[in-house]
C-alpha positions as CSV (number, residue, x, y, z in Angstrom):
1,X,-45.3,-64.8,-157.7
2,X,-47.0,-62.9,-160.2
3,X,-47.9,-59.5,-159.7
4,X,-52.0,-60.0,-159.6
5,X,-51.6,-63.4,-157.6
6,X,-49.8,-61.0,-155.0
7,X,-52.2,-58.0,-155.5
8,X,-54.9,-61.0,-154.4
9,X,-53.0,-62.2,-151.3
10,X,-52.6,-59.1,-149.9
11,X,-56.4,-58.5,-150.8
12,X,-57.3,-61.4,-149.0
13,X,-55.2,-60.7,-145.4
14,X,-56.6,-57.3,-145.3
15,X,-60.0,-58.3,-145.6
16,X,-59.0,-61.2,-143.2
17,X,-57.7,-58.7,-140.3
18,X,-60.2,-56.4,-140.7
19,X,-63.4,-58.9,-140.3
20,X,-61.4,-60.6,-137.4
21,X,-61.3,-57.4,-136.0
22,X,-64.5,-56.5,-136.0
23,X,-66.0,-60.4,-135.1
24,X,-63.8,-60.1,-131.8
25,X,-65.5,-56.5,-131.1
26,X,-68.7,-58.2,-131.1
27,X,-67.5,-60.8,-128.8
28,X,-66.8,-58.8,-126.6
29,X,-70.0,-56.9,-126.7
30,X,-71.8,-60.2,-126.1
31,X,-69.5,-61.1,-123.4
32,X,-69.8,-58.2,-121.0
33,X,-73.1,-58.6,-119.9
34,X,-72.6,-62.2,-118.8
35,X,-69.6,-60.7,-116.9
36,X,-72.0,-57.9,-115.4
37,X,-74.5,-61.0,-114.7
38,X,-72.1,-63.3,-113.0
39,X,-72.0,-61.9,-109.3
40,X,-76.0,-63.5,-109.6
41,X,-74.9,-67.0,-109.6
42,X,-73.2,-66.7,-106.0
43,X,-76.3,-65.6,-104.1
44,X,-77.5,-68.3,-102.1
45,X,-80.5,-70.2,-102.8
46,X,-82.0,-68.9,-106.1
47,X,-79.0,-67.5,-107.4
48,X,-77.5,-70.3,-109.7
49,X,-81.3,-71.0,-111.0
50,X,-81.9,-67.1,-111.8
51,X,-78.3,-66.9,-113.0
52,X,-79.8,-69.5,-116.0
53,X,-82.7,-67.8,-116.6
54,X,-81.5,-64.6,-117.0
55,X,-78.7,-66.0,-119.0
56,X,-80.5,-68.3,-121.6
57,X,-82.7,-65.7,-122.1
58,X,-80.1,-62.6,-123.4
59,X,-78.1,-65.5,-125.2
60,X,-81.0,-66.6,-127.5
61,X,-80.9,-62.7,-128.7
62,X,-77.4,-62.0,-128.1
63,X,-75.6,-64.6,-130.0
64,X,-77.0,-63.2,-132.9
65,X,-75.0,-60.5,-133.5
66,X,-72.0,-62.4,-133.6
67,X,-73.0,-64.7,-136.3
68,X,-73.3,-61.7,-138.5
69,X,-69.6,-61.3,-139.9
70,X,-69.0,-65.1,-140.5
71,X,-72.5,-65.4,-142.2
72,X,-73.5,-62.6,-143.7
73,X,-70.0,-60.4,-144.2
74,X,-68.0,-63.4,-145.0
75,X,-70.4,-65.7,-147.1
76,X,-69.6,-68.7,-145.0
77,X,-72.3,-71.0,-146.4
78,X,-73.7,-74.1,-145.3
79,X,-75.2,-76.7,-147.6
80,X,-77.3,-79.5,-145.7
81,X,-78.8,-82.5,-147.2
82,X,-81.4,-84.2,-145.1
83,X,-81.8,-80.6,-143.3
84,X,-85.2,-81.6,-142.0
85,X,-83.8,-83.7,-139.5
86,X,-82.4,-81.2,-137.9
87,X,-85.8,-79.1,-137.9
88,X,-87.5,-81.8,-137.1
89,X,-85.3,-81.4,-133.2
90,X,-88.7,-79.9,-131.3
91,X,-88.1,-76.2,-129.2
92,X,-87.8,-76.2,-125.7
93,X,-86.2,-80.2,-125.9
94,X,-83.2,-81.9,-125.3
95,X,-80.7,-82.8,-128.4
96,X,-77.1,-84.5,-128.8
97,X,-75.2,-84.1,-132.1
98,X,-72.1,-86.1,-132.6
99,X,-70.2,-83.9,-135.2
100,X,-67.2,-84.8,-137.3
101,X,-64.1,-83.0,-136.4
102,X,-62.3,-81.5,-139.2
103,X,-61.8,-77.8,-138.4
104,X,-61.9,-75.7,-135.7
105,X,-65.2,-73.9,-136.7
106,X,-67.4,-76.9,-136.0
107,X,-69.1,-74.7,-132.9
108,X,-69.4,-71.8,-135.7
109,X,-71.8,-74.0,-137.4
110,X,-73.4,-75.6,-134.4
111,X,-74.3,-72.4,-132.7
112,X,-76.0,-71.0,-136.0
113,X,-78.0,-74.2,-136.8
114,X,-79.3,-73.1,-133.4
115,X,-80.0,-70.1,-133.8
116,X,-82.0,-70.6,-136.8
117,X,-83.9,-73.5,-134.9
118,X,-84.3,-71.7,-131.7
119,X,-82.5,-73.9,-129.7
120,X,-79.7,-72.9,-126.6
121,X,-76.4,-75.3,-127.9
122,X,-74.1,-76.1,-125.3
123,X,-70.4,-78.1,-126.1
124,X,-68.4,-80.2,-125.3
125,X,-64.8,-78.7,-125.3
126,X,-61.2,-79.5,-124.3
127,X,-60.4,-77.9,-120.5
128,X,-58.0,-75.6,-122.1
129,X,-60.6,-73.8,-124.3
130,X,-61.8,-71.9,-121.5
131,X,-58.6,-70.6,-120.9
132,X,-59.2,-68.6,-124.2
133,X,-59.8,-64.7,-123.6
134,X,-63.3,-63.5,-124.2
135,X,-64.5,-66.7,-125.9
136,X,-63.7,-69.4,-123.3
137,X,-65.0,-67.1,-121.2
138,X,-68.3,-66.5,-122.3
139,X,-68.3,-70.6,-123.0
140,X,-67.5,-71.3,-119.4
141,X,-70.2,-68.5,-117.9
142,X,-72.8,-70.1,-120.7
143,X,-72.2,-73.7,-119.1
144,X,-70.2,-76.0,-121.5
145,X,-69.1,-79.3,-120.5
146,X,-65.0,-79.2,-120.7
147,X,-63.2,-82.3,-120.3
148,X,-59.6,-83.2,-119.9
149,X,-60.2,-87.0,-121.7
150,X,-59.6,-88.7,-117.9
151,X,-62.8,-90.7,-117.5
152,X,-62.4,-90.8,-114.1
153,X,-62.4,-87.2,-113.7
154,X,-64.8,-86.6,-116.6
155,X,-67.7,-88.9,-115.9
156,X,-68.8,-87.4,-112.7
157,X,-68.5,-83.7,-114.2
158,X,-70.7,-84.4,-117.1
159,X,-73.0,-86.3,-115.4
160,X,-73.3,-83.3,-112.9
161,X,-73.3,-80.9,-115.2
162,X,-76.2,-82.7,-117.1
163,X,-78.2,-83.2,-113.8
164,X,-78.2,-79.5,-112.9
165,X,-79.7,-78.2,-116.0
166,X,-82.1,-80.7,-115.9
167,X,-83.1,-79.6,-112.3
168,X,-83.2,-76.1,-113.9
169,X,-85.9,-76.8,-116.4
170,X,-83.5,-75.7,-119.0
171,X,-83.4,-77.2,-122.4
172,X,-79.9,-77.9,-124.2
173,X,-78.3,-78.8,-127.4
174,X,-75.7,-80.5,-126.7
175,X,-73.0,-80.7,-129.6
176,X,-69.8,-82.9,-129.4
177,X,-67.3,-84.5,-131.7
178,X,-66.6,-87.6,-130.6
179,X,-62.8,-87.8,-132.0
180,X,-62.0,-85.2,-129.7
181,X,-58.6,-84.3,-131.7
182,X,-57.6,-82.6,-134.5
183,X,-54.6,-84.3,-136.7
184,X,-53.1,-81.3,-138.1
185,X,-51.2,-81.8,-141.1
186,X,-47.4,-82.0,-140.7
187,X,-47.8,-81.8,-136.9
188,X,-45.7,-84.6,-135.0
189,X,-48.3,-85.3,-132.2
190,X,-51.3,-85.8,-135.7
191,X,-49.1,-88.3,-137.5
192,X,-48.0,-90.3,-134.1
193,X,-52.0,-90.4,-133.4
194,X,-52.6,-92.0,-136.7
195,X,-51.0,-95.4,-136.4
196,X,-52.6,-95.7,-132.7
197,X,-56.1,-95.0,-134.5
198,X,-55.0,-97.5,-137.4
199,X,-53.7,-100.2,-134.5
200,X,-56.7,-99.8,-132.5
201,X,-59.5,-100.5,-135.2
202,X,-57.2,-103.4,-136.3
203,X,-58.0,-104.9,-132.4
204,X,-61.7,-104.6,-132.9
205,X,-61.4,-106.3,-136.5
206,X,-62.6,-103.6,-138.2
207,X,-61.1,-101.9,-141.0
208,X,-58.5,-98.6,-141.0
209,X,-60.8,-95.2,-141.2
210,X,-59.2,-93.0,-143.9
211,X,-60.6,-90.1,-143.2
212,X,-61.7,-89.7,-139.7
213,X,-60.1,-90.3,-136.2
214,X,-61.3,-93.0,-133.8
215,X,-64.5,-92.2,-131.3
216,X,-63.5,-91.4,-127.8
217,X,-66.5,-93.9,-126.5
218,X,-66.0,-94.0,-122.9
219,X,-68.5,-91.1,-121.2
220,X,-70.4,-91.1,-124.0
221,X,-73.5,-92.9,-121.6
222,X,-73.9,-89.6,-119.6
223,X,-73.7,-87.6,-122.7
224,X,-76.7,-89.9,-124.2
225,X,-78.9,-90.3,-120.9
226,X,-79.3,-86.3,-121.9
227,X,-81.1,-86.7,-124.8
228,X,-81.7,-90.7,-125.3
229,X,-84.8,-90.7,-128.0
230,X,-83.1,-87.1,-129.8
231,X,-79.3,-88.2,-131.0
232,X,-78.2,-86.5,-134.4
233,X,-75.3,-88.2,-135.8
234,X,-73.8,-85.3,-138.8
235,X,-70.7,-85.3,-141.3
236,X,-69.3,-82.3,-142.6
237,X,-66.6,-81.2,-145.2
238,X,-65.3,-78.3,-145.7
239,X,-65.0,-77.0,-149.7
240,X,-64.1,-73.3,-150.6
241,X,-65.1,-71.7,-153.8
242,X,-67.9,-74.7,-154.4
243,X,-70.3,-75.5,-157.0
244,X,-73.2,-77.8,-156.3
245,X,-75.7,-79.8,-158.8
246,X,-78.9,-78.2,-158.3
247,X,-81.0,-81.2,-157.8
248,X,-78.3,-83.9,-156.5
249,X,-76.6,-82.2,-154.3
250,X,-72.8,-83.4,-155.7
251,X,-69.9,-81.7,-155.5
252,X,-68.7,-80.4,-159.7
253,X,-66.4,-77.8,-158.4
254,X,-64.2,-75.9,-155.8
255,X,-61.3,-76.8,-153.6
256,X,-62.1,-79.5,-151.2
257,X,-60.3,-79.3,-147.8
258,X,-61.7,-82.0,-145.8
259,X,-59.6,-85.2,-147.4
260,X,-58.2,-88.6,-146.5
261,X,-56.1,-88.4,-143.3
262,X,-52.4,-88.9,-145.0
263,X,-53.3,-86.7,-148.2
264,X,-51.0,-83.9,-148.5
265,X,-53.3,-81.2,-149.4
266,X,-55.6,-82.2,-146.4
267,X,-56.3,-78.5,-144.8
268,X,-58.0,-77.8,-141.2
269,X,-60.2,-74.8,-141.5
270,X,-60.0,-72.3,-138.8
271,X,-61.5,-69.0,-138.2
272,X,-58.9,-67.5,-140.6
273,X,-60.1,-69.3,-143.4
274,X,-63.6,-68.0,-142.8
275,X,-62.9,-64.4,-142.5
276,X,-60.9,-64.7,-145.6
277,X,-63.7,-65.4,-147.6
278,X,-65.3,-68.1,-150.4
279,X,-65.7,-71.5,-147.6
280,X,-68.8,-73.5,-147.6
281,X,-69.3,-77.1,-145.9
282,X,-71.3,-79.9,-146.8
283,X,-73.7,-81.9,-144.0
284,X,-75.3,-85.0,-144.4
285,X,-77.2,-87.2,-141.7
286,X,-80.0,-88.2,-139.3
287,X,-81.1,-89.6,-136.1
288,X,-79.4,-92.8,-134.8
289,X,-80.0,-95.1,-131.5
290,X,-77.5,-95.3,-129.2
291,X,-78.2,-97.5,-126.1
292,X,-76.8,-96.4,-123.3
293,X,-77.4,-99.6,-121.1
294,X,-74.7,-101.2,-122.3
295,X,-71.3,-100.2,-122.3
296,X,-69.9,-102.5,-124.5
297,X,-73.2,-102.7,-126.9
298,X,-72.5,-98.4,-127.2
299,X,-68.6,-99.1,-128.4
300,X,-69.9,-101.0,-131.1
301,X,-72.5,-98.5,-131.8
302,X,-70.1,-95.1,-131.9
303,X,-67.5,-97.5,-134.1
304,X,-70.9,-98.0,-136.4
305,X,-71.4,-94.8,-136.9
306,X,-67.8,-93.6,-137.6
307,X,-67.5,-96.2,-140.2
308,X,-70.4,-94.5,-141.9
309,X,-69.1,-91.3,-141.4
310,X,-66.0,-92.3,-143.1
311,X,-67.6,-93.6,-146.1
312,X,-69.7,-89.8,-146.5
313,X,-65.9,-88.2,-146.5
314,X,-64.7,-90.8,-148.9
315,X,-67.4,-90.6,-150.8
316,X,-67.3,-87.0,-151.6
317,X,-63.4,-87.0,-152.2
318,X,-63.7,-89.6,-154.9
319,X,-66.4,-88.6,-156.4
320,X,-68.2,-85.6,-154.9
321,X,-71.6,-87.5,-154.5
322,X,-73.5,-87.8,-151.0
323,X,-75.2,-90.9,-150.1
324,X,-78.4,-92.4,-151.7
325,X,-81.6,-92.4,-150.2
326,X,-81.6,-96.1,-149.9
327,X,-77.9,-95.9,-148.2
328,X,-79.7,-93.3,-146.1
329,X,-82.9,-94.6,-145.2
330,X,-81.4,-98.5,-144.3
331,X,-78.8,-96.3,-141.6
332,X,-80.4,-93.5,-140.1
333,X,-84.0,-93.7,-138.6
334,X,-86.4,-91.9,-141.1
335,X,-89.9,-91.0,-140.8
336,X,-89.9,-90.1,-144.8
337,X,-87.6,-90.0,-147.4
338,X,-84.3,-87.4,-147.0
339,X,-84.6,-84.2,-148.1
340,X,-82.0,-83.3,-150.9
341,X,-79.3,-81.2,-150.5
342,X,-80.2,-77.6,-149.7
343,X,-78.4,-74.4,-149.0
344,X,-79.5,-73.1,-145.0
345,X,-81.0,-69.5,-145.7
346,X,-78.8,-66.5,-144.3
347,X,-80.9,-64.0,-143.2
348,X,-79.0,-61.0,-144.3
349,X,-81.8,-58.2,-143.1
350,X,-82.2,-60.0,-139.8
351,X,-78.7,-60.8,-138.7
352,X,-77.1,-57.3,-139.5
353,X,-80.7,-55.7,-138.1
354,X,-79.4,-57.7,-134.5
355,X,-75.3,-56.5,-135.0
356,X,-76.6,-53.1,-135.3
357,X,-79.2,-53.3,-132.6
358,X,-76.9,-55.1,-130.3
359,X,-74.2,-52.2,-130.6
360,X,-76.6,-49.7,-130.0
361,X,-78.0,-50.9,-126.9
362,X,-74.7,-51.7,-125.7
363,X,-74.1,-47.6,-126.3
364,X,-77.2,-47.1,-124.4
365,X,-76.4,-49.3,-121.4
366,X,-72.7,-47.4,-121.1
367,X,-74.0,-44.6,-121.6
368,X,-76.6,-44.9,-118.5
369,X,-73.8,-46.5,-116.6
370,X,-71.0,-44.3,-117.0
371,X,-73.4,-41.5,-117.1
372,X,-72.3,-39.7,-120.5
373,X,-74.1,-38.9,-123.6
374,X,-75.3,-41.4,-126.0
375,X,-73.2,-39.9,-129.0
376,X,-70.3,-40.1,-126.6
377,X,-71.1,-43.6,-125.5
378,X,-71.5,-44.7,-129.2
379,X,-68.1,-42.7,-129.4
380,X,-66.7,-45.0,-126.9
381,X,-67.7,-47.8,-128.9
382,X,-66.4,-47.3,-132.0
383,X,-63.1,-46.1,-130.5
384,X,-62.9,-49.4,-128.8
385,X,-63.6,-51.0,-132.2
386,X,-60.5,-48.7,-133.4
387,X,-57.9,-49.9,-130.7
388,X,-59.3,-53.4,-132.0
389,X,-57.9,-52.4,-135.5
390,X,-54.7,-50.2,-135.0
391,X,-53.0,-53.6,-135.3
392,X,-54.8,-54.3,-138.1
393,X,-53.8,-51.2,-139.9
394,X,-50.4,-51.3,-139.2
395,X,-50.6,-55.0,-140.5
396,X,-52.3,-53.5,-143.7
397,X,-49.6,-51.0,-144.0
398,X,-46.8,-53.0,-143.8
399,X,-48.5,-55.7,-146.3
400,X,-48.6,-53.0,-148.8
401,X,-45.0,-51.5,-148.2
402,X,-43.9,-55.1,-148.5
403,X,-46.1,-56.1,-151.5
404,X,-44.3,-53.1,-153.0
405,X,-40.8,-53.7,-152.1
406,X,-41.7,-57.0,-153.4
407,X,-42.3,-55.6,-157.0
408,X,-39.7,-53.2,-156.7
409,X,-37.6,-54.2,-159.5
410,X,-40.6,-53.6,-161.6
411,X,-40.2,-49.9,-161.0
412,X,-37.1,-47.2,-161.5
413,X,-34.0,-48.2,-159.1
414,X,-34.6,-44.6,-157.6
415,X,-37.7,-45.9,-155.9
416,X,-35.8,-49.3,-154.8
417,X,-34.3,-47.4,-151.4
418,X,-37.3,-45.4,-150.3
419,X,-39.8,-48.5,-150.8
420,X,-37.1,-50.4,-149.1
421,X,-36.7,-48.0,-146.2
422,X,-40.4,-47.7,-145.5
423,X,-41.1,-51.0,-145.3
424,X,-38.2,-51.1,-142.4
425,X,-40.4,-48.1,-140.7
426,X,-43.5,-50.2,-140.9
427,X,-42.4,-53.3,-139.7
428,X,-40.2,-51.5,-137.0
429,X,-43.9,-51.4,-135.1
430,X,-44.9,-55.0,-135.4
431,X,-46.6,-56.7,-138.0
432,X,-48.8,-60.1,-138.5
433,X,-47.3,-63.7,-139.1
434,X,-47.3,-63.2,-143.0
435,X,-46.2,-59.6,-143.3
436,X,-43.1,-61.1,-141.2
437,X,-42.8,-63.8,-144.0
438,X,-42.5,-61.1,-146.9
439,X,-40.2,-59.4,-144.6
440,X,-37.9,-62.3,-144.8
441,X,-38.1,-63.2,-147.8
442,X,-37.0,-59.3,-149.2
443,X,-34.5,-59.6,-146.6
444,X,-33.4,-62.9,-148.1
445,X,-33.3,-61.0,-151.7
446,X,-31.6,-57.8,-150.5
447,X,-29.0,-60.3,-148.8
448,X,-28.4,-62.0,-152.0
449,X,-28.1,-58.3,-154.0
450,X,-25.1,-57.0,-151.8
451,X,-22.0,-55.9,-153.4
452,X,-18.5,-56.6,-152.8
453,X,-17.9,-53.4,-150.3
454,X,-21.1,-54.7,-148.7
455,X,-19.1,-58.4,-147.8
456,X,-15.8,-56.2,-146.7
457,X,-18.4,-53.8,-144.2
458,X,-19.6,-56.6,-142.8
459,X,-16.3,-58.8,-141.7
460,X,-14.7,-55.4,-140.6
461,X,-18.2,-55.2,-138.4
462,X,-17.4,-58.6,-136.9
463,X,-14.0,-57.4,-136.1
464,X,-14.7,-54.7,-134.4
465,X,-15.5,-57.4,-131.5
466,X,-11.9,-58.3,-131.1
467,X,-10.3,-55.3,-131.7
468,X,-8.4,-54.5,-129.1
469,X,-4.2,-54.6,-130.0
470,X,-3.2,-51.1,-131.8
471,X,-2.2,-53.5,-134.4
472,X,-5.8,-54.7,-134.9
473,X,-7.4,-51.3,-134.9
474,X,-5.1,-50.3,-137.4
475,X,-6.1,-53.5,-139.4
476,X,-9.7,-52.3,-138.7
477,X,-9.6,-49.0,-139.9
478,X,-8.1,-49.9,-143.2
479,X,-11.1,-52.3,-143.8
480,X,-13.2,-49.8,-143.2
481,X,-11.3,-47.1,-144.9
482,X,-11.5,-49.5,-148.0
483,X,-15.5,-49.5,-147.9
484,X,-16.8,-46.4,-149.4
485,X,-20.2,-46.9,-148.3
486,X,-19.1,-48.2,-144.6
487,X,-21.4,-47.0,-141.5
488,X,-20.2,-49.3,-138.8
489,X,-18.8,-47.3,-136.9
């Protein structure tokens, strides 16, 4: 590794840490007052209905502050084509968006599409996502729909769930990805799921989808008897460091990670990969009909619209283009031609006007609570913020301790053993997944470096196990004697 490719790794974890750090501060500044709200929704009566209220109403304002480090920090970026469809979804109304699935920041993306638009999002999650601390959480108290892909136990949740809001008077975007799986690369529960996917559009004489996972169609009626006349049907891929024609909306440049199923350099984006910096994803869609009468009519329907879902992904991976208005206008329902690709706008003033805001209420509400100061509640704060990071900066150090022991050879041999020694002392604390890999990896090249007396230390070491005749101890101490540099006593 060259010595500015390493320079720019550990560049890019430290910046990673330190916005992770601070997105999961404001988490948890969003999530405390649903906590403090919660003891509402078990008072007879009024209390689940008030419950709502009160919570739709601090979420629209809330949310924001947490879209501030992906968005505006990070320069996540999202380019939409056909973006008026999804203004076009009307305040104060119901909405279902059947995503693609090829990250695990599609609800990143959902929720600030809301936000923009002024709509309450809801999803549709896997049971154990709101196991998750602080973030399952808060999606549990705001309502999601979790499923554990058993029909028979799903169907009469969601429709429930969906009933209940209705009776509530309160409005919902619901967002979902039908695949309901992610196939990670390499993983051996992802490449067992392929051929099943492969084997099951085979029985409905269709062809293999190259890109995409099959639909999980069965509960999908309840999900469309919420919003029958309002269903947005989106792909997205995932591109870091991308380049766009002006006017067409292709793809000239950048590194795209959203590719064909089996491709080797196929990446699933996470939160990691958006704190680090440089991603941007691509959206192209529109209304469809989906007719929930018929169960077998609405199989056909979701396996419709995969298939054209499919062709967007392939299209872009061969040849970076989205599809053409004709393409567009004879699939989706369109009340005018689709609008070209644009970037969404990122409100820089606004959303770091609502981080700051939200923190200093938050000050001001502990601070009336616990009955201190303000400077001291704000104190409190920031020093919560700072436990947040002391893993961070111990990650930070022991990145740079390592990225220099790393180098080391580059420099006088007199700095070798105190570089070595502090990266020891850093690491002796704990460090992150990739500090631990450099650790290995010097440990590998100090292992390979050892001299002669170093082999003879370390059998006399494993010796010292079995030592236990006179004769062996004296055996023993003349291996040891015969190290110069021995400690293993």
């Amino acid at each position: 590794m060259r010595m500015s490719d390493a320079r720019a790794s550990l560049i890019g974890e430290c910046r990673m840490l330190f916005m992770t750090s601070i997105w999961l501060f404001c988490c948890l500044q969003y999530f405390l007052p649903f906590l403090a709200m919660l003891p509402i929704y078990f008072v007879p009566g009024v209390g689940v209905f008030v419950y709502r209220k009160l919570h739709a109403a601090y979420d629209k304002y809330g949310v924001v502050c947490t879209m501030t480090v992906p968005f505006s920090w990070c320069g996540f970026r999202i380019h939409y084509r056909n973006y008026e469809a999804f203004r076009a979804i009307k305040c104060g109304s119901d909405a279902l968006v059947l995503s693609t699935h090829c990250s695990r920041v599609d609800w990143l993306i959902g929720t600030y599409l809301s936000v923009l638009n002024g709509h309450r999002v809801a999803f549709v999650a896997e049971a154990t996502t709101a196991l998750m601390p602080i973030i399952g959480w808060q999606r549990w108290l705001a309502g999601d729909i979790f499923v554990t892909r058993a029909f028979h136990q799903d169907g009469p949740r969601i429709a429930s769930n969906v009933a209940s809001y209705k009776a509530s008077a309160i409005s919902r975007l619901l967002f979902l990805a039908p695949e309901g799986f992610v196939a990670d690369p390499g993983s051996a529960v992802g490449e067992a799921y392929l051929p099943q996917c492969d084997a099951f559009m085979a029985r409905e004489g269709r062809p293999p989808l190259t890109h995409l996972l099959t639909p999980r169609y069965k509960g999908m009626q309840s999900f469309v008897q919420h919003a029958p006349r309002s269903v947005l049907s989106v792909a997205m891929a995932y591109v870091t460091d991308a380049v766009l024609e002006a006017h067409t909306g292709t793809l000239l440049g950048g590194s795209l990670l959203s590719r064909g199923l089996r491709d080797p350099q196929r990446v699933i984006p996470d939160l990691h990969t958006v704190f680090r910096g440089g991603l941007s994803v691509l959206i192209q869609g529109g209304f469809i009909s989906l007719d929930a009468s018929d169960p077998q009519k609405l199989k056909e329907q979701m396996l419709d619209d995969q298939q054209m879902k499919d062709t967007m992904m392939q299209l872009w991976q061969q040849s970076g283009h989205v599809l053409s208005d004709a393409q567009t206008a004879a699939y989706y329902s369109l009340d005018k031609p689709p609008s070209p690709m644009e970037e969404v706008a990122r409100p820089h003033l606004w959303l770091n006007a609502y981080f700051f805001g939200h923190t200093a209420a938050s000050a001001l509400v502990l601070s009336i609570l616990l009955r201190i100061s303000y400077l001291s509640a704000l104190v409190t704060l920031v020093y919560t913020c700072g436990s947040q990071s002391a893993r961070t900066s111990t990650d930070i150090r022991a990145l740079f301790s390592l990225w220099r022991e790393h180098h080391a050879w580059r420099r006088p041999m007199s700095c070798v053993a105190s570089r070595a020694s502090m990266a020891r002392r850093t690491t002796a604390h704990g460090c992150s997944p990739v500090a631990a890999r450099w650790s290995r990896c010097a440990a590998r090249r100090r292992s390979r470096r050892r001299s002669a007396s170093a082999s003879v230390r370390s059998r006399a070491c494993a010796t010292h196990s079995w030592a236990r005749s006179p004769a062996q101890r004296a055996e023993l101490n003349r291996l040891l004697d015969s190290s110069p540099d021995s400690n293993c006593g």
